[in-house]
C-alpha positions as a Python dict, from the first residue, in 0.01 Angstrom:
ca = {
    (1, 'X'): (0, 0, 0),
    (2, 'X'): (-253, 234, -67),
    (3, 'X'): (-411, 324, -356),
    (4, 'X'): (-635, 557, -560),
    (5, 'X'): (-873, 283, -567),
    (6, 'X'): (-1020, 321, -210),
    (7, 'X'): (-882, 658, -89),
    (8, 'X'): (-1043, 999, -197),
    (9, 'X'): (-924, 1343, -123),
    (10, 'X'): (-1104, 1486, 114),
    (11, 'X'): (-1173, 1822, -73),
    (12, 'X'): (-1516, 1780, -223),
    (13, 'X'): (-1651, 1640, 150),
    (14, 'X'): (-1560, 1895, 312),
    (15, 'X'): (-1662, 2171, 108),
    (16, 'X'): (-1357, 2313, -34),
    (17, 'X'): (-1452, 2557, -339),
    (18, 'X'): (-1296, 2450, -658),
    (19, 'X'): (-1104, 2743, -745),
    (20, 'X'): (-941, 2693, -396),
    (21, 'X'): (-835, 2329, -438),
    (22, 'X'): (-665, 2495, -785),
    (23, 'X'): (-472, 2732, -573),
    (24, 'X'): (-361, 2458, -313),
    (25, 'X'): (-97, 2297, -573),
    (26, 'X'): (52, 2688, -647),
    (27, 'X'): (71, 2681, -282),
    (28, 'X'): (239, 2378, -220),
    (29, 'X'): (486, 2416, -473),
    (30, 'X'): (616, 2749, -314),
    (31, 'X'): (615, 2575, 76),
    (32, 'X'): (823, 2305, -74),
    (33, 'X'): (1085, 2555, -194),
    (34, 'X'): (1093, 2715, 108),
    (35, 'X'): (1133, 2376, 283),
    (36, 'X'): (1393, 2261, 74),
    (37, 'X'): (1591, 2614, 170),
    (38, 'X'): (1528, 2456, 586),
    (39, 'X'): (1285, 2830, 603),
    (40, 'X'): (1074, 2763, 898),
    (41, 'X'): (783, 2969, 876),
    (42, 'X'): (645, 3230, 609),
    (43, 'X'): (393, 3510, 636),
    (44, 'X'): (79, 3529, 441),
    (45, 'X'): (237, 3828, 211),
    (46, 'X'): (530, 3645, 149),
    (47, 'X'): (365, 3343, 60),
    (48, 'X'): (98, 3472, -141),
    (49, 'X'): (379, 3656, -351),
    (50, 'X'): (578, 3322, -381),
    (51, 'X'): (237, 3138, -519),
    (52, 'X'): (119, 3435, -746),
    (53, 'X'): (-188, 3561, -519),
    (54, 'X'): (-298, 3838, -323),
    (55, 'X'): (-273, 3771, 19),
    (56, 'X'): (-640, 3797, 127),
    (57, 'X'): (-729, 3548, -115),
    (58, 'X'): (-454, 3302, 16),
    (59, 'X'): (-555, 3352, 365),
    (60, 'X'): (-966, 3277, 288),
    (61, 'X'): (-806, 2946, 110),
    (62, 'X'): (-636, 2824, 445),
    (63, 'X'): (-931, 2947, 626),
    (64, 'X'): (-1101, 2630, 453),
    (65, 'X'): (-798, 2402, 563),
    (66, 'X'): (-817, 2538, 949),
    (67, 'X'): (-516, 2704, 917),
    (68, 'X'): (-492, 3061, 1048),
    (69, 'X'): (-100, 3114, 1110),
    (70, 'X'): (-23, 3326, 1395),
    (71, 'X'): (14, 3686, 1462),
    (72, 'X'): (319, 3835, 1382),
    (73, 'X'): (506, 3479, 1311),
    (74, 'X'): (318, 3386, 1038),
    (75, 'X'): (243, 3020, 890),
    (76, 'X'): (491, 2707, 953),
    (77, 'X'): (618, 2590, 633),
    (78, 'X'): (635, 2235, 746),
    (79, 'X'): (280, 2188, 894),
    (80, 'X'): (150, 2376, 629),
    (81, 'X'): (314, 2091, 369),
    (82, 'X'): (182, 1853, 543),
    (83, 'X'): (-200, 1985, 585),
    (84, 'X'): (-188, 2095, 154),
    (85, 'X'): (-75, 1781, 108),
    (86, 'X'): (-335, 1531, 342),
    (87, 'X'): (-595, 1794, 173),
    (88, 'X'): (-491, 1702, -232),
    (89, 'X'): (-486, 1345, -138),
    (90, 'X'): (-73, 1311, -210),
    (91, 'X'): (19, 1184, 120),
    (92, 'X'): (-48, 809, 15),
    (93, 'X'): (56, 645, -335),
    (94, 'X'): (-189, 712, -665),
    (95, 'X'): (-54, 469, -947),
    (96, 'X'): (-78, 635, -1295),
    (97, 'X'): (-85, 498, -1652),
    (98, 'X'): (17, 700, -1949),
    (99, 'X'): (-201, 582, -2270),
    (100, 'X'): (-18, 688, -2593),
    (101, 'X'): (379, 716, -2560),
    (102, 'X'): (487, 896, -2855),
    (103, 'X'): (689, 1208, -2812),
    (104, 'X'): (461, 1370, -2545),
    (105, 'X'): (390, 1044, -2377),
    (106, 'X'): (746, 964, -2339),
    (107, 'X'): (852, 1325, -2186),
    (108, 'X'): (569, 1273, -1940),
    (109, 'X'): (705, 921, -1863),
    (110, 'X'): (1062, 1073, -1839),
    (111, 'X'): (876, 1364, -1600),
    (112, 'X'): (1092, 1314, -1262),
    (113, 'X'): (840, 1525, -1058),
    (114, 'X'): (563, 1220, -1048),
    (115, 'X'): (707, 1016, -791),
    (116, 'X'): (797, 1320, -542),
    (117, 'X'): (449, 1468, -554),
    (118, 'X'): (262, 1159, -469),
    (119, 'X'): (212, 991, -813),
    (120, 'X'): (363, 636, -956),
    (121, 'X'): (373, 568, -1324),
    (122, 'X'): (207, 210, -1328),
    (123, 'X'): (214, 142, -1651),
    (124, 'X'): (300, 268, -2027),
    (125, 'X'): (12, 176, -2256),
    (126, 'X'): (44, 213, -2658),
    (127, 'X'): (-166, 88, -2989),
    (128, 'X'): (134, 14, -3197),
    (129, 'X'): (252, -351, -3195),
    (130, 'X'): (587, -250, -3271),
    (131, 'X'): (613, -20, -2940),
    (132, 'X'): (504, -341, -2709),
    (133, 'X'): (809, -401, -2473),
    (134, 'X'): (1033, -110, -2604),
    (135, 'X'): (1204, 10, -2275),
    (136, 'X'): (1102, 381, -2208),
    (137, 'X'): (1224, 582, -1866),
    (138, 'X'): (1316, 201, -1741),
    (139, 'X'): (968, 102, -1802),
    (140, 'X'): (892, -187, -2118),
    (141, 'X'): (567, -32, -2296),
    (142, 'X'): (286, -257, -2296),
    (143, 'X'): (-7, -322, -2552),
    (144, 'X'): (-354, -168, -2524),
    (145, 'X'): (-532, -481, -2563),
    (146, 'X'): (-429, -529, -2198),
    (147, 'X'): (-509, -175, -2069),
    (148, 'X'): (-844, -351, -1882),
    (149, 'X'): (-595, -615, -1709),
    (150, 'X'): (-307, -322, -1645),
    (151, 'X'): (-576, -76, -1476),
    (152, 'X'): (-760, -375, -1265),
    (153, 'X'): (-403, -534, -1136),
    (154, 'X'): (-246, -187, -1038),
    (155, 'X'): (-535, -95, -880),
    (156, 'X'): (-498, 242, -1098),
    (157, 'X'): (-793, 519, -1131),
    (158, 'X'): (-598, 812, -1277),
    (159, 'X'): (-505, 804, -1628),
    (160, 'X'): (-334, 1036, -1841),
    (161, 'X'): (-419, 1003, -2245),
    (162, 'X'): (-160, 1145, -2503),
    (163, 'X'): (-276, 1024, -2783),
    (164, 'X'): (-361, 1163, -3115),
    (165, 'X'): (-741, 1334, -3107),
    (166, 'X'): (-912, 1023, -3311),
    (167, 'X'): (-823, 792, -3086),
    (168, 'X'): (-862, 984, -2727),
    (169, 'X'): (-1223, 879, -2677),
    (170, 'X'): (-1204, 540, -2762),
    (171, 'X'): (-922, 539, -2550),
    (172, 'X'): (-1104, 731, -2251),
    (173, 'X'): (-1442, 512, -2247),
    (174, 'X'): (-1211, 181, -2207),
    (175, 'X'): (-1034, 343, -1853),
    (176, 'X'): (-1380, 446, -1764),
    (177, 'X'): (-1475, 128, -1826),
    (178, 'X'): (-1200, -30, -1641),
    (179, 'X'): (-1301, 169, -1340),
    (180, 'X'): (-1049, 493, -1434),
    (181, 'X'): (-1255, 822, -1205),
    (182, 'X'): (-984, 1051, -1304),
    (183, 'X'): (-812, 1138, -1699),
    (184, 'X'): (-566, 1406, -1752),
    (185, 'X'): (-593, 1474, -2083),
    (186, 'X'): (-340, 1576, -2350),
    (187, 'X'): (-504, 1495, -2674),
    (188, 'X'): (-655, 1802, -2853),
    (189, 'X'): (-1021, 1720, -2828),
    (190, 'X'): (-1323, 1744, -2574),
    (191, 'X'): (-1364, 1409, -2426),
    (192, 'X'): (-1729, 1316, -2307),
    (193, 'X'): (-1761, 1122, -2001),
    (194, 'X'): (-2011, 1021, -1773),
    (195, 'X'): (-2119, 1156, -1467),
    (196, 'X'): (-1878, 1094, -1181),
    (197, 'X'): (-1582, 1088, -1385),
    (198, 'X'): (-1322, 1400, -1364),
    (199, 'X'): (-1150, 1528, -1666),
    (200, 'X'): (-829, 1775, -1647),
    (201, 'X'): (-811, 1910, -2025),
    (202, 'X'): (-412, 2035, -2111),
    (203, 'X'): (-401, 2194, -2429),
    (204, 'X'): (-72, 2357, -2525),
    (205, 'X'): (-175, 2526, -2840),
    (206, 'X'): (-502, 2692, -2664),
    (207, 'X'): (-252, 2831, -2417),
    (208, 'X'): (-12, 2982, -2737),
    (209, 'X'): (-268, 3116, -2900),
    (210, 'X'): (-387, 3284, -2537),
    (211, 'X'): (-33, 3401, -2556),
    (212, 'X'): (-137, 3527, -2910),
    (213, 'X'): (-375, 3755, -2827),
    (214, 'X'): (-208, 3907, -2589),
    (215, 'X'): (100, 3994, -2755),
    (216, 'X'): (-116, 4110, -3052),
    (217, 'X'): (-332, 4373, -2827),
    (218, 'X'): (5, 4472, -2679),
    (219, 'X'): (155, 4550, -3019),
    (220, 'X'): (-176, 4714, -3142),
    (221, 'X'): (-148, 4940, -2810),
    (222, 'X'): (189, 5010, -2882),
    (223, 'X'): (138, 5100, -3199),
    (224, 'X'): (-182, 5305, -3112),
    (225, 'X'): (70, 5509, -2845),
    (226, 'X'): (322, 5554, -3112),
    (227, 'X'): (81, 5697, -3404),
    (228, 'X'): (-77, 5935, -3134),
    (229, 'X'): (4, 6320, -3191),
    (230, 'X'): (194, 6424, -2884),
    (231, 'X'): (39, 6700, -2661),
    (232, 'X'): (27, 7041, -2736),
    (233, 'X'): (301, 7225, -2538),
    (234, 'X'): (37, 7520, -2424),
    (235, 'X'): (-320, 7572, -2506),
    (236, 'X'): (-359, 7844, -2739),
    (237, 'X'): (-485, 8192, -2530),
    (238, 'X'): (-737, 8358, -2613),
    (239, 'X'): (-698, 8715, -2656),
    (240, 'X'): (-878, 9022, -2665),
    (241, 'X'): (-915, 9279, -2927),
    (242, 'X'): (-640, 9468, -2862),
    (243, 'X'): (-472, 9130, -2899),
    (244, 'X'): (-365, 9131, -2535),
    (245, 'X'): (-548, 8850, -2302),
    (246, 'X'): (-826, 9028, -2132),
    (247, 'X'): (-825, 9074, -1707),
    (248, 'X'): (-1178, 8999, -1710),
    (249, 'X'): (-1370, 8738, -1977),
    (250, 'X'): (-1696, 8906, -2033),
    (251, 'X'): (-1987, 8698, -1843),
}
């Protein structure tokens, strides 16, 4: 079986612009939909709408795959699964341990989409004693004293830390150490690794208090259009002596 170990996406090789390999998940989500509904091919527009792009931008993004559709058909959904898919590396198996299983770290090892999308849950890793061979999703949680062991007999180099913030780096340096090239990381801290090593950063209260601002400049702009005098129904003429408006304004 293959694993993350010896097989690399192909992205970075082949010169794939970052913000484009960002895109290709948005992309493949909305093909698989329309694959699941048996749709059998999809035009650029349609697409683009589905993934929440402009359609330009989607079709420079397959420009970098090779894939170009076809006038007046459009792209097939099927193919196109296939070639996102080869391109993000999820056509072959990338075992996955989850360091920290409290409440977040057990919803993520509950998560159904991992195994559809490429991804195997290896392992469940935690500090406490007491957690060491509690059953969670169908899988007995193991100790980190063995996380070295764990990553080097699953042949694993993605982990995923959801920990608490103290304990994140700690916890990151050990994978790296253990020959982990890839962290997604839920803890609410910056993680410093070394060169080499990529680092996905999910932070759920950055993104609220994104939301934050938002809604607060949309309520100050409401507010703003509300306290605004309303328009004058005519602009006051001006009038001549004789109180009349004049023909002819002097020059």
């Amino acid at each position: 079986m293959a694993t993350g170990r010896t097989h690399r996406p192909a992205t970075r090789s082949r010169g794939i612009p970052e913000a484009t390999v960002a895109r290709l998940p948005l992309y493949l989500r909305a093909l698989t939909a329309l694959s699941e509904r048996s749709v059998p091919t999809v035009s650029s527009e349609e697409l683009a709408a589905a993934a929440g792009v402009n359609s330009a931008k989607l079709r420079k993004d397959f420009s970098y795959l090779g894939s170009y559709g076809t006038r007046g058909v459009g792209y097939d959904v099927e193919y196109l699964v296939y070639q996102i898919s080869r391109e993000l590396g999820l056509t072959q198996d990338w075992p996955v341990v989850i360091v920290g299983i409290g409440n977040l770290g057990a919803a993520l090892a509950n998560y159904g989409g991992f195994a559809s999308r490429g991804f195997r849950v290896a392992a469940l890793i935690d500090a406490d004693p007491a957690m060491a061979g509690t059953p969670v999703a169908g899988m007995p949680v193991q100790h980190t004293d063995d996380l070295e062991k764990i990553i080097s007999d699953n042949g694993v180099s993605i982990g995923v830390i959801s920990t608490p913030a103290g304990a994140a780096q700690q916890v990151c340096e050990r994978l790296v150490a253990a020959g982990v090239t890839s962290i997604l990381n839920f803890a609410p801290t910056v993680l410093s690794v070394p060169e080499g090593v990529d680092v996905r950063k999910v932070d759920l209260s950055i993104e609220l208090q994104i939301l934050a601002f938002h809604e607060q400049r949309k309520a100050g702009e409401e507010a703003a259009a509300e306290s605004a005098p309303a328009p004058a129904a005519a602009k006051q003429q001006r009038k001549g002596p004789d109180g009349e408006v004049p023909a002819v304004m002097p020059a």
